[in-house]
C-alpha positions in Angstrom: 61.8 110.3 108.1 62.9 113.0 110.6 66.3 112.2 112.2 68.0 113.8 115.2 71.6 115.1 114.8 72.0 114.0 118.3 73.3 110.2 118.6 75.9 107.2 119.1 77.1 104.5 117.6 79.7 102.0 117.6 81.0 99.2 116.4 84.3 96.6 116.6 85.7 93.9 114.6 88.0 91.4 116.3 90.1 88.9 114.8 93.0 86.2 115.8 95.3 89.3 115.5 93.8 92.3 116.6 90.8 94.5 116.9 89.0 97.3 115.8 86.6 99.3 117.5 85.1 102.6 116.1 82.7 105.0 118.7 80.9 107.5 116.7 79.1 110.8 118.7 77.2 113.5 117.3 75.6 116.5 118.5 73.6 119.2 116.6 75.8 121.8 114.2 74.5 124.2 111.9 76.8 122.3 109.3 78.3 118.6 108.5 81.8 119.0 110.8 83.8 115.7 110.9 86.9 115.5 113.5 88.0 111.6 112.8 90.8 110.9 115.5 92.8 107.3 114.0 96.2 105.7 114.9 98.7 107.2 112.6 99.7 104.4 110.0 95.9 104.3 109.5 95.7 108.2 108.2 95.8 107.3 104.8 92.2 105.9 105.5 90.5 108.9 106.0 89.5 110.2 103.2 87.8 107.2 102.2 86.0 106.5 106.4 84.6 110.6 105.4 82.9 109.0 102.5 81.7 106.3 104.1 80.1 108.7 107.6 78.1 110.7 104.6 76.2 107.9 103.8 74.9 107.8 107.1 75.0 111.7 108.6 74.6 114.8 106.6 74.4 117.4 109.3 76.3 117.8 112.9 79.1 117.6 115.0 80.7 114.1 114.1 83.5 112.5 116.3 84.7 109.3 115.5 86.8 107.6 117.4 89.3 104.7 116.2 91.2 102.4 118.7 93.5 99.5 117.4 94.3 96.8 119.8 97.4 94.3 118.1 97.2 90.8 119.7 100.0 89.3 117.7 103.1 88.0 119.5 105.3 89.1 116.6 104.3 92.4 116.6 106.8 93.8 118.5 110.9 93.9 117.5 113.9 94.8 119.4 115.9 97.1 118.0 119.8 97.5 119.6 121.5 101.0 119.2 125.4 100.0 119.0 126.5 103.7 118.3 124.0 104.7 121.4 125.7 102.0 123.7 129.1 103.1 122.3 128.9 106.6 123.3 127.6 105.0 126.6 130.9 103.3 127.5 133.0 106.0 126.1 131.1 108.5 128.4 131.6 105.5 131.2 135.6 104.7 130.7 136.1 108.9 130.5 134.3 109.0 133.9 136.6 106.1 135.4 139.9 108.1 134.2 139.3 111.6 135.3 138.2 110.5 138.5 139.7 107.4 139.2 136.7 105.8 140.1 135.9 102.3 139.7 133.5 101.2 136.8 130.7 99.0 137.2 129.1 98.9 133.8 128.1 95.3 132.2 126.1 94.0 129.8 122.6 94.3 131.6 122.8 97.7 132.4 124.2 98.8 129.5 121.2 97.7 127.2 119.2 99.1 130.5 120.2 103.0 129.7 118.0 105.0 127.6 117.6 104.7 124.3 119.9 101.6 123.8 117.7 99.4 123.3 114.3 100.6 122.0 110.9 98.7 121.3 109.0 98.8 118.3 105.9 98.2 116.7 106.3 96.0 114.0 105.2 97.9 110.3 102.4 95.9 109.7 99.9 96.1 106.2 97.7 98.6 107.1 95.7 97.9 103.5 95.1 94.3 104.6 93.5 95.6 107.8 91.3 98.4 106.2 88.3 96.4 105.2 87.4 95.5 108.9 88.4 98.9 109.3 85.4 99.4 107.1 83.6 96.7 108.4 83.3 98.3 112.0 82.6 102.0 111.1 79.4 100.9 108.8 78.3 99.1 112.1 78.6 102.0 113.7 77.1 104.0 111.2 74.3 101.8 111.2 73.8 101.8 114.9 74.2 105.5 115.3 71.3 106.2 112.6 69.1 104.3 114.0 69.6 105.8 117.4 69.6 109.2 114.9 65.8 108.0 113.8 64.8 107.3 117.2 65.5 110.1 118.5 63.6 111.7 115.7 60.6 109.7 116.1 60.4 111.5 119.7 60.5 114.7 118.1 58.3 114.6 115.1 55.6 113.7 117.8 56.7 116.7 119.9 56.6 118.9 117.1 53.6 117.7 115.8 52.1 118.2 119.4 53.0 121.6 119.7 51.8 122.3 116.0 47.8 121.2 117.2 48.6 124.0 120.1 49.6 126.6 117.5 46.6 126.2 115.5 44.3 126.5 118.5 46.1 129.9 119.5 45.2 131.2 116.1 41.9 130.1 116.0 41.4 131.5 118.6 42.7 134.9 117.1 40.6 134.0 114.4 37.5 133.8 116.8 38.3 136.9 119.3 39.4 139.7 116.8 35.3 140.0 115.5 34.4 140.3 118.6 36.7 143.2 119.8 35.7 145.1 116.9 32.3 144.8 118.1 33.2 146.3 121.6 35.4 148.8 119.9 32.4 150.0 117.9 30.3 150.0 120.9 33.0 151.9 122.6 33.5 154.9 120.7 29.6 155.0 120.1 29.2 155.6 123.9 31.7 158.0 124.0 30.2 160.1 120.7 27.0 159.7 122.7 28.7 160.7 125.9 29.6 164.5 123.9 26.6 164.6 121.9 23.5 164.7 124.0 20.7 163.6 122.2 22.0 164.6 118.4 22.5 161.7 116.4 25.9 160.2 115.9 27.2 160.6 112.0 27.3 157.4 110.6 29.9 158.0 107.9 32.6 159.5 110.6 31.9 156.6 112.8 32.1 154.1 109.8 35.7 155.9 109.1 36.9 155.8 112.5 36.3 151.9 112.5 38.0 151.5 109.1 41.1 152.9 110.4 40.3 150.9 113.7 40.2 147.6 111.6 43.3 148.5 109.1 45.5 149.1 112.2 44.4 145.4 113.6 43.4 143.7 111.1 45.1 140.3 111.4 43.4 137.9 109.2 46.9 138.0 106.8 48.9 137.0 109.7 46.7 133.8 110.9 46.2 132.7 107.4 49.7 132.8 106.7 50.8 130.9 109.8 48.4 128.2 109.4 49.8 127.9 105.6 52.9 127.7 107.9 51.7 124.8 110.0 50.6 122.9 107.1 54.4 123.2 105.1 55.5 122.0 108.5 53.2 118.9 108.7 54.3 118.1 105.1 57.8 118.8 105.6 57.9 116.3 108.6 57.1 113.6 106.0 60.0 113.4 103.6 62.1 111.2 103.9 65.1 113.3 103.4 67.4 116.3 105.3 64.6 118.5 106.8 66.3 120.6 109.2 67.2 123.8 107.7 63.7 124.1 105.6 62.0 123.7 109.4 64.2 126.5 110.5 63.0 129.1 108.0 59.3 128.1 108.6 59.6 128.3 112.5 61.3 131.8 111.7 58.1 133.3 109.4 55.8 131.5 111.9 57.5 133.8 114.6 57.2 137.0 112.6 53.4 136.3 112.1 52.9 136.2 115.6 55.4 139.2 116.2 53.0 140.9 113.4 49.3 139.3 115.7 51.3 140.4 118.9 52.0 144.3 117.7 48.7 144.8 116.4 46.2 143.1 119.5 45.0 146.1 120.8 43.0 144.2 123.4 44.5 142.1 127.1 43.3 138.6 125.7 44.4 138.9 122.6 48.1 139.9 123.7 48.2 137.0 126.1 47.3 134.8 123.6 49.8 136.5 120.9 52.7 135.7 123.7 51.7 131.9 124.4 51.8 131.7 120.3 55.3 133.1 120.4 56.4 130.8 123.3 55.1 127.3 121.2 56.4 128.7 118.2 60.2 129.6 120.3 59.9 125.8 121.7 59.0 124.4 118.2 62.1 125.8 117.4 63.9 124.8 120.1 63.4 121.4 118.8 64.0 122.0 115.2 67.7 122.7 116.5 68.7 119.1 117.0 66.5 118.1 113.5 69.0 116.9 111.0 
């Protein structure tokens, strides 16, 4: 089953409490790169929420996302600094002396001055809170793989599309070279006739000269070869398994075939049709980028 590296998923668990909710993007990366971005009493989950993503993604740019939302009234405590507030009216009653002004501190604004009192999150039992933890990222695993195999689905059929294009370029190949050797032969005889007269052209040196002709473009290796090409692809296309590296290195020998066709077509119809075979091959690639 082919899968695209590009995708999104998410997923959230709410409770009475709180709730959870886990985003997961990924674009296409030549490796498996995970960037998980938690609150920080729920780092010690990590490890584990990387296990978990591998079930579901072996290949791409991962980011996942992790929000926390605490509902609970008693989530919150008040914490009083005495030593803080002390230092506050020391600082306040030193003020009053040296300059004999008149002090106006009380209660409310005392515990109104920085860092007096201070607001809290309450430590709270992150373990107890990990399996929905759990709970939402497989949703989103699940949601972003299927968005993973949709995406695929789209470009198996492109691939597949472009692969039927290929094979009529080098059929074509297949069909024209013949026939250039023909007008190469017929070529050179008119110009042997063209310096000869009337004596008779030597068959042997003519035979030779159209050996050499034929090793230099000779190309029946390279189509062969890149319809093998074609077909590995086809079959490839089929597993169900990671594919996208193993399509990589065909598109890359199907591209030096028709580098090989393209260098050797010693004819205008030939060479245009060696460059629209690079071209599909370059955008069969293209494709294969984002192929998990």
């Amino acid at each position: 089953m082919v899968k695209s590296m590009t995708g999104f998923g998410r997923g959230e668990k709410i409770t009475q409490d709180y709730k959870v909710a886990i985003e997961i993007k990924t674009v296409n990366h030549r490796y498996c790169d995970m960037n998980i971005k938690l609150p920080k009493k729920f780092n010690a989950f990590e490890g584990n929420m990387r296990n978990i993503l591998k079930e579901y993604v072996s290949r791409g740019k991962i980011d996942v996302y992790v929000s926390f939302s605490n509902y609970a009234d008693n989530d919150i405590e008040i914490h009083y600094h005495e030593s803080v507030a002390a230092d506050y009216v020391s600082a306040v009653r030193q003020a009053v002396d040296t300059f004999g002004i008149a002090g106006g501190l009380n209660g409310v604004k005392l515990v109104c001055l920085p860092e007096v009192v201070t607001l809290e999150e309450r430590e709270s039992d992150a373990g107890q809170i990990y399996p929905d933890i759990e709970e939402a990222l497989r949703m989103a695993g699940s949601e972003l793989k299927a968005a993973r195999t949709a995406e695929g689905a789209h470009l198996k059929k492109d691939i597949l599309d472009k692969l039927c294009r290929v094979e009529e370029l080098v059929s074509y190949v297949e069909q024209r070279s013949p026939e250039v050797m023909v007008q190469y032969r017929e070529k050179i005889e008119k110009k042997v006739q063209e310096l000869l007269g009337d004596r008779k052209v030597d068959e042997a040196v003519l035979a030779t000269e159209l050996t050499i002709y034929a090793d230099k473009t000779c190309v029946d290796e390279e189509t062969v070869r890149l319809q093998s090409h074609v077909n590995a692809m086809r079959e490839t296309l089929e597993k169900d398994e990671p594919i996208g590296r193993k399509l990589d290195f065909l598109a890359q020998e199907m591209n030096r075939e028709a580098n090989t066709i393209l260098s050797k077509a010693n004819d205008s119809e030939l060479s245009a049709n060696a460059i629209e075979l690079k071209t599909e091959i370059e955008k069969i690639r293209e494709q294969i980028q984002n192929i998990e």
